[in-house]
C-alpha positions in Angstrom: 73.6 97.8 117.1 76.4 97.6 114.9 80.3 97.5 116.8 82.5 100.6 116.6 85.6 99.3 115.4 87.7 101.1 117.9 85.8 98.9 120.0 86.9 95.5 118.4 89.7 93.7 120.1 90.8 90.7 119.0 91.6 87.9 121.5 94.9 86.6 120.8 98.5 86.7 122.6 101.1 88.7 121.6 102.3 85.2 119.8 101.7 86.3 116.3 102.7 84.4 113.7 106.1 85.9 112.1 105.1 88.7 109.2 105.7 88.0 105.8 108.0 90.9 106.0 110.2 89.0 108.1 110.6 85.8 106.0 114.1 85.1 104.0 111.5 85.2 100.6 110.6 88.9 101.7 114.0 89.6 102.3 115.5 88.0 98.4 112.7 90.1 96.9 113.8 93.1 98.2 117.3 92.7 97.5 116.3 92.2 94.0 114.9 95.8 94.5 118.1 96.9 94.9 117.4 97.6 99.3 119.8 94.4 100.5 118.1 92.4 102.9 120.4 91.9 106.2 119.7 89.2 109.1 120.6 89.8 112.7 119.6 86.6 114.9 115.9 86.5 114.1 115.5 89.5 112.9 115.6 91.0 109.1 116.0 94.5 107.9 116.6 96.0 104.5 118.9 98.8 103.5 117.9 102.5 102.0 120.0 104.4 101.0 120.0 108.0 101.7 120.5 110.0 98.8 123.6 112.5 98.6 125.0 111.0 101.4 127.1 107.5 102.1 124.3 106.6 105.1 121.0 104.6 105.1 118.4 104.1 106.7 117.4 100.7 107.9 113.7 99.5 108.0 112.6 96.7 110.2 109.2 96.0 109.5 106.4 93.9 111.8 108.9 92.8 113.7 108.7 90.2 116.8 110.7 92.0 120.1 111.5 88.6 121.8 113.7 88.5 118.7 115.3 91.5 118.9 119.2 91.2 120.1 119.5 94.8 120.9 123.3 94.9 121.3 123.8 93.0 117.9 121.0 95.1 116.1 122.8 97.9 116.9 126.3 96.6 115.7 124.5 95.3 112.6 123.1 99.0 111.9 126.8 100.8 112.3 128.7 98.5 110.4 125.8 98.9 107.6 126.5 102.6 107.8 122.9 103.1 109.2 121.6 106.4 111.0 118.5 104.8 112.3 116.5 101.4 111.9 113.0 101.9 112.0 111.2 99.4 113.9 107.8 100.1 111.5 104.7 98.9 113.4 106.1 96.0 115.5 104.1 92.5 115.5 102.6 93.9 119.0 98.7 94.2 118.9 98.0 97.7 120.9 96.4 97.0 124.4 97.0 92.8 124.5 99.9 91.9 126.9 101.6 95.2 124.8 102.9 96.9 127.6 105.9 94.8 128.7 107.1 94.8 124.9 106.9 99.0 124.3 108.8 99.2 127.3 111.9 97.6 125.0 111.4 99.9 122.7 111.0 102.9 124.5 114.3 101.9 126.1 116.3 102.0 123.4 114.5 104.2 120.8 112.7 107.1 120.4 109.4 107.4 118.3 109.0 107.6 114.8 107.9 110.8 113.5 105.7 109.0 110.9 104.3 104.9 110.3 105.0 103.3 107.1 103.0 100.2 107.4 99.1 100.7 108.6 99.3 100.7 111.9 95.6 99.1 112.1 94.7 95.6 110.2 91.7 93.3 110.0 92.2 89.9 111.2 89.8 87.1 110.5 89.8 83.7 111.6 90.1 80.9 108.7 89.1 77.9 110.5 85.2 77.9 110.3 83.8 76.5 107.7 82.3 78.0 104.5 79.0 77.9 105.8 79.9 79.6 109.0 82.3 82.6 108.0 79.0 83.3 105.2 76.8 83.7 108.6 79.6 85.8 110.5 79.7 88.3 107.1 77.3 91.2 107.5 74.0 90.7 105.7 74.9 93.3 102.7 78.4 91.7 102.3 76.5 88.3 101.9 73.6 89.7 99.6 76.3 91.5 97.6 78.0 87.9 97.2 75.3 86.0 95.9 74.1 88.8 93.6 77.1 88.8 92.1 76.9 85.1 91.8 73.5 85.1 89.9 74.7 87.7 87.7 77.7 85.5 85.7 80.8 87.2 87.8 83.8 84.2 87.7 86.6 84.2 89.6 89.8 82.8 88.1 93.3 82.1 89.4 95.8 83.5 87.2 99.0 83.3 89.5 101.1 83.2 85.9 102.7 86.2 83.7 98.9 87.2 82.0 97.3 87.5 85.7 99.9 89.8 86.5 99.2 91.8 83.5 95.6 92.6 84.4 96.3 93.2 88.1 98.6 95.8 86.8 96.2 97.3 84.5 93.6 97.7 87.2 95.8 98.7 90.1 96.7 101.5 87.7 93.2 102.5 86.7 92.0 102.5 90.4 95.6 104.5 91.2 94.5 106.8 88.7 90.6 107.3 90.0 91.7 107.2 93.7 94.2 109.4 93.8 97.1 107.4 95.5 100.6 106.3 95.1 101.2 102.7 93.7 104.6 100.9 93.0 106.2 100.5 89.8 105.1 98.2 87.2 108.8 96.4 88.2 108.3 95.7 92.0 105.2 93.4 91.7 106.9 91.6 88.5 110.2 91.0 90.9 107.8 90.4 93.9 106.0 87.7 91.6 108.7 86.1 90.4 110.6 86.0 93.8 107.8 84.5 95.4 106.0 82.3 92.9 109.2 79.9 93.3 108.4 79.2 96.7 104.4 79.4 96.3 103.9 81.9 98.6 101.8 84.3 95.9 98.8 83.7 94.5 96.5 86.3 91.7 92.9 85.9 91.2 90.9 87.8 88.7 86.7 88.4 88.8 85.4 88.5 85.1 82.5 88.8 83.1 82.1 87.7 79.7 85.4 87.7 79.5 86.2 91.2 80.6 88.7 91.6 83.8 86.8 93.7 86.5 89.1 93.3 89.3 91.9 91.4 90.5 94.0 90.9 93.8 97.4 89.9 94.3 97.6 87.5 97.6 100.5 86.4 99.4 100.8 83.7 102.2 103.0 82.7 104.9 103.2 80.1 107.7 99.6 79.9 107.6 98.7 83.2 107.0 96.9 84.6 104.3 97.6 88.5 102.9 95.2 90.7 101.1 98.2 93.8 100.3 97.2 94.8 96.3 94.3 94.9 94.8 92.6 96.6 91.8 89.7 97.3 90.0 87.3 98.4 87.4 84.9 101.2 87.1 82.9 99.0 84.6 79.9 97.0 86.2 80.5 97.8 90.1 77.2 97.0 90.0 77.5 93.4 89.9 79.6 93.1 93.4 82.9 91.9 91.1 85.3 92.8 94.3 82.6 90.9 97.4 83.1 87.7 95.2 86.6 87.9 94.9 87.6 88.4 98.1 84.9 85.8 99.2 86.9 83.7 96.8 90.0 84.6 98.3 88.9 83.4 101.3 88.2 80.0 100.0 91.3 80.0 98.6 93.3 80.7 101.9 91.4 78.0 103.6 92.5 75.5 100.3 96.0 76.7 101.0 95.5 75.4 105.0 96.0 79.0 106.4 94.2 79.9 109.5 94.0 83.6 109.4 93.7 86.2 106.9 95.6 89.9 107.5 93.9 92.0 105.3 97.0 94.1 105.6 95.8 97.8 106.0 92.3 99.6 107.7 91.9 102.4 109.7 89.6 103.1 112.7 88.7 106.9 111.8 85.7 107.3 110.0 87.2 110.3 108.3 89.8 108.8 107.0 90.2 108.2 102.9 90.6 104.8 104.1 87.2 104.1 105.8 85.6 102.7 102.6 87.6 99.7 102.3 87.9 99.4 105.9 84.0 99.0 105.8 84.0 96.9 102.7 86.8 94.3 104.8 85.1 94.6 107.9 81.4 93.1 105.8 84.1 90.2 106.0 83.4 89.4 109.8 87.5 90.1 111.0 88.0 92.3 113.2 89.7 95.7 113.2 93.2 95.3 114.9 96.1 98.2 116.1 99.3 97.4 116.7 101.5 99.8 118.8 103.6 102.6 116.5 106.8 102.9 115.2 110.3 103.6 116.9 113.7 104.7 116.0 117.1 102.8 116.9 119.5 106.1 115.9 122.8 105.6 115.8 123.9 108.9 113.6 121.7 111.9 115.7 122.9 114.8 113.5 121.8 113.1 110.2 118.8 111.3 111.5 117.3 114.8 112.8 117.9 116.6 109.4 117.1 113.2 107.4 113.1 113.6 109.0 113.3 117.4 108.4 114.0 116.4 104.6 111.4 113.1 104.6 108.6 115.2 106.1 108.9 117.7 103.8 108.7 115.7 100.9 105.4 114.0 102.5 103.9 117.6 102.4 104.4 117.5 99.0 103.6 114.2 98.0 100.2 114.9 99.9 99.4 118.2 98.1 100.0 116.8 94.7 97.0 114.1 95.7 95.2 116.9 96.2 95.4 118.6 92.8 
């Protein structure tokens, strides 16, 4: 009988390795972007400005609590002019020694109205070897794997400036036939070209004679491995293209000595829009993961109560022009 995955746990301490989100690379990048990176103790947020108004709003993504200096945090956020930092998704799995850590939170915050970041992942253990994480996959996952295998797909590494090119393309094409919100062409070439100087990003591309069918831009971090962007082709689904590239990328995250894999978004509702690629990462073997949800430092009430007024409304928006 096949597992629900609200009923997949995975059996780890709240010891998490640090987020990419959190490391000083993550933080240049998105200076670049023009939301300055700022570093209290061991713990990083970035700037957004509110428009209209001299204020931001600071977000604190996967953070670690043990690193949180509440008092400083704090400080940081007023002198930065800062209504709320949002504490987006901490590095807290839901239900695994989580307790003791929300209680911080709910001490000195109040809940977000909305996450950013998924608040589920899918984590899956890099050490076995190649032989062994094929017999963990589920049998369609494998079979879809070798088909694609017999039938010519390749997979290349093109971490350069053409790679980047085709992810774009295709992240764009499946934007386009999905019906969701991507970043501009100019984040992933910053993002790139931050990160490729300290080797911490990596494309690959599945062809066939010659032609680019999909491609994934993966990052890695103190041993971790990150599936965030991906794209792909109508032409020749078929022939598995995106099973033997993210086999592939698996081999390539146990080359780069990583230990896990975060496949960096998923959802455990069946309903969801999500729920086919959370099926097509879960034919992986990980396991479907929830870390607790998101909470507000506010230091500015007034603004911070009509600032969510303003954000939700725009989310309304956003999500009936998807469904045009």
């Amino acid at each position: 009988m096949e597992e629900k995955p609200d009923e997949l746990q995975f059996k780890v301490s709240n010891q998490l390795p640090t987020h990419i989100t959190q490391s000083p690379g993550w933080g240049e990048f998105k200076t670049k972007m023009g939301t300055p990176a700022v570093r209290c103790d061991g713990v990083q947020l970035t700037l957004h400005k509110i428009p209209l108004i001299p204020y931001h709003i600071g977000y604190c993504p996967k953070v670690d609590p043990e690193k949180i200096n509440w008092e400083g945090i704090k400080t940081a956020g007023k002198e930065n002019r800062c209504v709320a930092i949002r504490f987006d998704c901490p590095n807290v799995i839901k239900r695994v020694v989580s307790e003791e850590m929300e209680k911080a939170f709910q001490k000195h915050c109040v809940k977000s109205p909305r996450n950013t970041f998924a608040k589920h992942t899918i984590f899956l253990d890099l050490t076995p070897d190649e032989e062994t994480l094929l017999a963990q996959m589920k049998p369609k996952t494998r079979y879809n794997i070798r088909y694609a295998m017999r039938n010519k797909i390749t997979v290349e590494e093109q971490t350069n400036k053409e790679g980047l090119k085709i992810f774009l393309a295709l992240q764009r094409e499946t934007a386009k036939r999905q019906k969701f919100l991507i970043h501009p062409d100019n984040y992933f070439r910053t993002l790139f070209e931050t990160l490729k100087t300290r080797k911490m990003v990596h494309i690959l591309v599945a062809k066939h004679n010659a032609q680019n069918l999909a491609a994934y831009v993966l990052l890695n971090y103190q041993g971790v491995l990150y599936y965030p962007y991906g794209g792909s082709s109508i032409e020749k689904r078929n022939l598995f293209p995106s099973n033997l590239l993210m086999w592939e990328a698996l081999r390539l995250g146990k080359e780069l000595g990583c230990t896990l894999m975060d496949m960096w978004g998923a959802t455990d509702d069946k309903n969801d829009p999500w729920w086919g690629f959370t099926r097509f990462k879960l034919g992986y073997g990980g396991k479907l993961v929830e870390f607790i949800g998101s909470y507000d430092l506010v230091t500015n009430r007034p603004i911070y109560i009509t600032f969510n007024l303003a954000y939700g409304g725009f989310w309304k928006i956003v999500n009936l022009l998807r469904n045009l």
